[in-house]
N, C-alpha and C positions, 0 to 999 in steps of 0.2 A: 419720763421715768427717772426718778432720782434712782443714786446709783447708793449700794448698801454700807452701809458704815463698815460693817462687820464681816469679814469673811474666812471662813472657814483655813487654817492653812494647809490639809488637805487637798483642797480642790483646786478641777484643775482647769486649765485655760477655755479648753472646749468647751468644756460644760456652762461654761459659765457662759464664755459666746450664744449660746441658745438662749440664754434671757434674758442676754442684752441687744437694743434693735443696735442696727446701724447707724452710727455717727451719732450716738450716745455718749462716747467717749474714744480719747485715745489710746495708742496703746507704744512702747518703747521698748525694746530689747535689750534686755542688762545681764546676756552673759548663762550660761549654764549654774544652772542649780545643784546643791550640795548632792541630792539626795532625787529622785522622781516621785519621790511619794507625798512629796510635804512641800511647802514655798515654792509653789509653780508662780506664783505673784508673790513679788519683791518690793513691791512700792504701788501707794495708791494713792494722788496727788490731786487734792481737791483744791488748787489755786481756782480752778478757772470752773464756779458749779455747772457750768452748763455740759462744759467735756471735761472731766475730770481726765487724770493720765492715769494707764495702767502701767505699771513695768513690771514686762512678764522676764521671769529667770529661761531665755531661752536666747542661743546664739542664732545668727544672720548670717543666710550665705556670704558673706563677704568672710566670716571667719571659719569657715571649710574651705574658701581657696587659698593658692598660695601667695607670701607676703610678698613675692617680688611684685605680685598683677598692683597692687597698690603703691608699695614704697619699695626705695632702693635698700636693696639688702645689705649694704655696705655702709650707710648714713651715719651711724657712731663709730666705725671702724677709722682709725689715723686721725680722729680730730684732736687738736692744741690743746693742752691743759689750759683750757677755758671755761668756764662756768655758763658764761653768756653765749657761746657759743652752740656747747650743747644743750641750752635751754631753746637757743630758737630751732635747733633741728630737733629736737621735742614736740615744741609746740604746731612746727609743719607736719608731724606725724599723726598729730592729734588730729587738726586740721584735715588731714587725709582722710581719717577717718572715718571723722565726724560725714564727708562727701560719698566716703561710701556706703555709708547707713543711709545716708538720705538717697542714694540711688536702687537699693534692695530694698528701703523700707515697703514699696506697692508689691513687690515679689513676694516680701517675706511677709505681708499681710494675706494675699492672697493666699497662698500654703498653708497660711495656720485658717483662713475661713475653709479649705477644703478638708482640712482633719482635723474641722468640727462637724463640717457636712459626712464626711465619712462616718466617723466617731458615731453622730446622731443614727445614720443609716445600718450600721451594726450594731447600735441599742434597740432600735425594731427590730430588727431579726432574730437578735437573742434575748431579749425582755420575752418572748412569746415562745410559745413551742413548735417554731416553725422548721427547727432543725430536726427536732422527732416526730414533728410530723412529716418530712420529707423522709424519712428514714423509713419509717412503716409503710406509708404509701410507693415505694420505690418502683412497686409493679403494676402500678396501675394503667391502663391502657391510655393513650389519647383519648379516645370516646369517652370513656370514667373519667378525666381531668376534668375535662367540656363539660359535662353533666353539673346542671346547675345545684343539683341538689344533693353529688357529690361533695363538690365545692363546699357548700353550708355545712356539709357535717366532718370536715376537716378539724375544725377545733376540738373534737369530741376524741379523735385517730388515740391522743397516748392515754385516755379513759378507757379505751375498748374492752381491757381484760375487767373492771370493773362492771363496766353497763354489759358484758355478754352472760346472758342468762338469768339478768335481774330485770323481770317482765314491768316494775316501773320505773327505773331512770330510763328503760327503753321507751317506754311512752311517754317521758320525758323529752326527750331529747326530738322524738319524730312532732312534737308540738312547736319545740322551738322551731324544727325549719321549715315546718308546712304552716306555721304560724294560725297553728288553729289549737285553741285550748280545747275542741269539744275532742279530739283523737281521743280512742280507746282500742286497746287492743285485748281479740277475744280469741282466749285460747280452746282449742278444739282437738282431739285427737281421734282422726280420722285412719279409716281402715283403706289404703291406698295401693292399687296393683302397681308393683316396681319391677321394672323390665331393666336385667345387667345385663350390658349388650357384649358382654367378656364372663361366659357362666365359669367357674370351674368344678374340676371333675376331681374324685381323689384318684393322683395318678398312681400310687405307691402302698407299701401293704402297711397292714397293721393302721391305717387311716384312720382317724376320725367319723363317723359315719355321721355327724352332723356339717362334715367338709365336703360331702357330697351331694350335688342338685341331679335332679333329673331334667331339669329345663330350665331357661332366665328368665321367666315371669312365677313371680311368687307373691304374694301379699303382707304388707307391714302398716304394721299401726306406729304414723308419724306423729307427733306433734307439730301443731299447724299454730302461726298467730295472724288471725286474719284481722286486716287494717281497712277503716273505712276511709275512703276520701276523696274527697269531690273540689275542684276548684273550677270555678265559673268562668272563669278568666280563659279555662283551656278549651272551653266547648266553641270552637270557631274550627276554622278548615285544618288549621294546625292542630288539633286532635288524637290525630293517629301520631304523629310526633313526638306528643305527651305520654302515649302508651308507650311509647318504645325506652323514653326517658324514664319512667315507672319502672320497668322491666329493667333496664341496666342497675338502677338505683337498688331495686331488689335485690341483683344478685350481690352487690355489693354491701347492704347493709348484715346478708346472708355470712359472707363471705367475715368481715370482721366482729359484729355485734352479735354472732347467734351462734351455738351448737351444731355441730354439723349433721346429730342427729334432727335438728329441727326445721323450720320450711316456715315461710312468710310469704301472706299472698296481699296483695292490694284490690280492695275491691274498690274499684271505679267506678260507680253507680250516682244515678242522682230519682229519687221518687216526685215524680210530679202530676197536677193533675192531669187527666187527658183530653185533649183535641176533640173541644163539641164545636160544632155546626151549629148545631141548631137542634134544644129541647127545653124540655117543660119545664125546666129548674135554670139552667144559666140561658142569657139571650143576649145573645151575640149579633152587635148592631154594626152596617156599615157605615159610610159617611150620608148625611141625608136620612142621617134617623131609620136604614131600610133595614128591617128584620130580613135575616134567613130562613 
């Protein structure tokens, strides 16, 4: 992978580590940067095309510790008005240096590949809406987590106030995760005996006389959207499982995507033909050619 001529002076080190592989190139620490926003790369050194150098504007543990752990703190203190002298206690300071970068350099590589891995790993979490969606779903139960077809309709969670009530991005949305384009949902309004299992009575005067029941079975006409759907894959002993998965999924699509005046059923059905034996129109043979 040649490496780019051009690069942005905005951008910054991490990012940039994501599109370059491993031992691609080098890399060199030259000290903090004026600014965090701009010239996070100082220099880019194509002597050598196969690993070119990077020199990133960013300091090396060696210079957050302190200067006594490297050099004597006292080293230009009391020297001779000599020229040469203080040149070579210079140049061993240099020297020093130069030993301690080369001992932090694997340190200080690693650190900057782990906040690129960081970095990367909080660009998916917040590139997506996984933080609002953690937010709305906040109550949802362990069982409703598990529910695989909770799960699939996560992405939809900070839609909800749009798709509740609008009868087609709702059959939208139940295609994408039962991955069947033939869904349709048909709405019915149905005359349905409701039993409050908490009637109330008016306890006080001057009441309302439509706040008074004589009893908690009454009749109301719901709107109902009933959903066909069958999947093959479920009709094995695991079955009844799938019903229960159905029913939680209900009450949860219930629950965010729908009216509370409204009701959603799942019809689980499949029409097939019936189980002949043996008659005058199909003939059902055993092995050995034997009619029944």
């Amino acid at each position: 992978m040649d490496f780019p001529k051009h690069l942005p002076e905005d951008i910054n080190v991490e990012l940039l580590l994501k599109y370059m592989p491993h031992g691609s190139f080098r890399m060199a620490l030259r000290g903090l940067h004026k600014r965090n926003a701009y010239n996070d790369i100082v220099e880019v050194n194509r002597e050598r095309s196969n690993q070119p150098l990077l020199g990133i504007a960013r300091n090396s543990i060696y210079h957050a510790l302190p200067e006594y752990v490297f050099h004597p703190i006292d080293r230009f203190n009391n020297l001779p008005d000599d020229k040469d002298r203080f040149q070579e206690e210079y140049e061993k300071q240099e020297e020093e240096k130069k030993t301690a970068a080369r001992f932090f350099a694997p340190i200080d590589t690693l650190l900057l590949l782990i906040k690129a891995d960081c970095r990367e790993a909080i660009r998916r979490y917040t590139d997506t809406n996984s933080v609002l969606i953690d937010i709305l779903a906040d109550e949802l139960t362990e069982e409703q987590k598990a529910n695989r077809f909770i799960h699939a309709t996560m992405p939809f969670m900070p839609c909800c106030k749009t798709i509740r009530g609008n009868r087609t991005l709702l059959t939208l949305m139940l295609r994408k995760i039962f991955m069947d384009e033939g869904i349709q949902i048909c709405l019915h309004e149905k005359d349905t005996v409701c039993t409050d299992p908490m009637p109330r009575y008016a306890d006080g005067l001057d009441s309302e006389l439509g706040e008074g029941f004589l009893g908690n079975v009454y009749d109301e006409q719901i709107t109902t959207y009933d959903v066909h759907y069958w999947d093959e894959d479920a009709c094995d002993e695991h079955f009844l499982f799938f019903i229960e998965e159905m029913d939680i999924y209900r009450h949860f699509i219930a629950d965010y995507f729908m009216s509370v005046e409204e009701k959603l059923n799942f019809d689980i059905t499949k029409d097939g033909p019936p189980l002949r034996l043996s008659d005058d129109i199909v003939f059902n043979y055993l092995n050995y050619n034997s009619n029944i």
